[in-house]
Each structure stands twice: as C-alpha cells, then as structure tokens.
N, C-alpha and C positions, 0 to 999 in steps of 0.2 A: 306338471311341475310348475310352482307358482315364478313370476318375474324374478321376482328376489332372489331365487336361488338360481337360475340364470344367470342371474348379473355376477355372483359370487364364484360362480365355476367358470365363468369368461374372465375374469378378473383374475382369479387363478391362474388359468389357462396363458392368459397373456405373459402372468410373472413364471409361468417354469419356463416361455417359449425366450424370456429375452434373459435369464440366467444361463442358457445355453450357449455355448461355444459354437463356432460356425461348423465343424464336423457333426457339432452332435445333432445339429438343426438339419444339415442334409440330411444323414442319415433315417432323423426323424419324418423330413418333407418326402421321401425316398417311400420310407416304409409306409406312411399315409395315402400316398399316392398307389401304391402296389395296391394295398387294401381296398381302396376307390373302385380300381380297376376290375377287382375282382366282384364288386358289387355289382359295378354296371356289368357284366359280364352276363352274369346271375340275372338282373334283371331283363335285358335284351332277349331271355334266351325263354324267362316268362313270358312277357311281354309277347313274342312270337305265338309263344302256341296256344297264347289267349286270342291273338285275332285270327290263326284258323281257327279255333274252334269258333267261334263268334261268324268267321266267313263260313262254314260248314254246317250251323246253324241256319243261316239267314237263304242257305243257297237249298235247306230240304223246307222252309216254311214257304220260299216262294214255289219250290215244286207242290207242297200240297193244294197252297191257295190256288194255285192252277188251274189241277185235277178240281178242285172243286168248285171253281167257275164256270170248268169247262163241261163238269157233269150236271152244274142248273140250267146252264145254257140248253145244252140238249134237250135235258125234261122239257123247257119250256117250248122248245123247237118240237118238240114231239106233242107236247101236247095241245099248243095251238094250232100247230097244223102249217106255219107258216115261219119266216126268222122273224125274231123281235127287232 
C-alpha cells in the first residue's frame, strides 16, 4: 500500500476515534486489546514449536556430524596404524 493511502486511513482513523464518546472508546480499546491478545497467543504458541523443531533439528545434525567424525577418525586410526 503506497504512503498516501496510509496517511488517508490514519486520518480517518483518528476522526472516527475522536467522534466517539468515552464508552464507545472503551469498549472499542476493550475489544482491540481482547483481539491483540488473542494474536499474541497465536503467535507464542507458533513461535514455540518453531524453536523445538529448529532445537530438534540442530540436536540430530550435531548427532550425525559426530558419527561422522568419529567414523574418519577411526578409518584414519586404522589405517595408519597409529592416532593422528
């Protein structure tokens, strides 16, 4: 959406927020905030089970790098005959 029309729905925004009466503004700050709330909820609960999987990830790459250090290690142990 270009500035312009930013500016035009903020502008808006401002004139329905200050033709309101002070009940209708709670109610409206009330209901915005419930909504908010339910957002962050939502995301929090993404948010989570994107860093296990991310920790669940990172915890079988370092198990494989492991196994596979630990099986050139040996070859070379075996095959020189001595540890490197």
């Amino acid at each position: 959406m270009d500035k312009g029309q930013d500016l035009n729905d903020e502008l808006e925004y401002r004139h329905h927020i200050s033709t309101m009466n002070d009940r209708e503004l709670n109610e409206f700050t009330a209901l915005q905030t419930y909504k908010t709330c339910g957002l962050l909820e939502n995301h929090e609960q993404r948010i989570t089970s994107l860093e296990k999987r991310d920790r669940r990830a990172f915890g079988f790459g370092s198990g494989i790098g492991a196994s596979i250090s630990t099986a050139v290690y040996t070859i070379l142990y075996l095959i020189t005959g001595r540890g490197v």
